[in-house]
C-alpha positions as a Markdown table, in Angstrom:
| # | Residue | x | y | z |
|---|---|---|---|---|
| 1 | Unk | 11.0 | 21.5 | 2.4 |
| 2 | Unk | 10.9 | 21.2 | 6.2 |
| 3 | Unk | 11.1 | 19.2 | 9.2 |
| 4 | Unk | 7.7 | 19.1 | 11.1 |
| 5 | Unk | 7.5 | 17.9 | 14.8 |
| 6 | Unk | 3.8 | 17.5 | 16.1 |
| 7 | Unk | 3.2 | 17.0 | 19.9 |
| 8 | Unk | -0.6 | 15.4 | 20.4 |
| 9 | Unk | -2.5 | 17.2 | 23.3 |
| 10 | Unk | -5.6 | 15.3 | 23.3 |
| 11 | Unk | -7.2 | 12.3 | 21.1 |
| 12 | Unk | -5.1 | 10.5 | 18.6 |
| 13 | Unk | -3.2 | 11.0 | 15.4 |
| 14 | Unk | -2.1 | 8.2 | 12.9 |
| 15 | Unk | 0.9 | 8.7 | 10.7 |
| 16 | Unk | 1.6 | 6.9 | 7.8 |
| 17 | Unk | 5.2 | 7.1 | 6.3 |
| 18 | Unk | 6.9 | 4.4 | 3.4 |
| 19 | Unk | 8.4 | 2.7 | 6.3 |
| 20 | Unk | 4.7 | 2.0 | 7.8 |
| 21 | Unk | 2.2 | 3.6 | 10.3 |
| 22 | Unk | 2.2 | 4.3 | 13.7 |
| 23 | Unk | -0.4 | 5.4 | 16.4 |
| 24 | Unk | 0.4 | 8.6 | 18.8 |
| 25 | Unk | -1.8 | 9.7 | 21.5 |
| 26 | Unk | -1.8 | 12.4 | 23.8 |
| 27 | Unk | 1.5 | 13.3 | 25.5 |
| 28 | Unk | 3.5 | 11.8 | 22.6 |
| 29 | Unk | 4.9 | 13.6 | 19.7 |
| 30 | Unk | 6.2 | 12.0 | 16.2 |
| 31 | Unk | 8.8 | 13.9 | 13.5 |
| 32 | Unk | 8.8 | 13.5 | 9.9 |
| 33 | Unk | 12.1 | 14.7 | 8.7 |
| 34 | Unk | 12.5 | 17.1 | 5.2 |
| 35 | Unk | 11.7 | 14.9 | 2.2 |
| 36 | Unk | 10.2 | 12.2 | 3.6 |
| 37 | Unk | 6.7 | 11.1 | 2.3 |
| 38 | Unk | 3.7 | 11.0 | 5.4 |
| 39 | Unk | 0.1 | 11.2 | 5.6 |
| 40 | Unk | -1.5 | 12.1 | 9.2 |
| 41 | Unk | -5.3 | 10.9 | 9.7 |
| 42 | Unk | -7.2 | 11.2 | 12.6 |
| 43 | Unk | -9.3 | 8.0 | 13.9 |
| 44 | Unk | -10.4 | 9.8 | 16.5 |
| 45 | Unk | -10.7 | 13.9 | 17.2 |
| 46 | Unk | -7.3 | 15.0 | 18.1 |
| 47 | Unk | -5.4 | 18.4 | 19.6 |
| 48 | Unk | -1.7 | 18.6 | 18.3 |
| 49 | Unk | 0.6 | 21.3 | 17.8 |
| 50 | Unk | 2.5 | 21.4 | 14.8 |
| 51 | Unk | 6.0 | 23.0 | 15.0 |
| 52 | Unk | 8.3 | 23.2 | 11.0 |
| 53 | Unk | 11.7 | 23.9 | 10.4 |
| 54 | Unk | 12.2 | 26.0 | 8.4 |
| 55 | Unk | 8.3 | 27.8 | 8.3 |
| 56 | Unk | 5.8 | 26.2 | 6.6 |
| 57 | Unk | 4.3 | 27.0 | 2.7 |
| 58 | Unk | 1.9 | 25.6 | 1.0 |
| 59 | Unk | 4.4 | 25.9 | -2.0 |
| 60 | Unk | 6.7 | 23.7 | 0.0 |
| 61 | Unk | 4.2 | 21.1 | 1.5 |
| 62 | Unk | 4.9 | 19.1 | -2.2 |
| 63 | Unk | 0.9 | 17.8 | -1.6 |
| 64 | Unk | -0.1 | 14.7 | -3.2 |
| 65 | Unk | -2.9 | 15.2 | -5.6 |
| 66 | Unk | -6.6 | 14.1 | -5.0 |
């Protein structure tokens, strides 16, 4: 598992957590922290950088199924 940090450059980026959703646009970032359950969606086209502590898997990402 991993912490992930994404910083939007353009457009807009919706992430949904247990807790609720929230809306970040360009020039904001959001974290999700190691364990925690989120799903990012895009309304709109977006540009974001994703940075994960430790690296990111596949094997780690724990994906829900379709």
């Amino acid at each position: 598992m991993f912490d992930e940090c994404s910083l939007l450059l353009a457009g807009s980026l919706r992430v949904t957590t247990r807790a609720g959703g929230v809306d970040v646009g360009a020039a904001q970032a959001v974290s999700a922290h190691k364990g925690e359950w989120v799903r990012y969606s895009t309304p709109e086209e977006a540009e974001y950088i994703a940075v994960c502590v430790r690296a990111f898997t596949p094997e780690a990402a724990h994906r829900d199924s379709d």
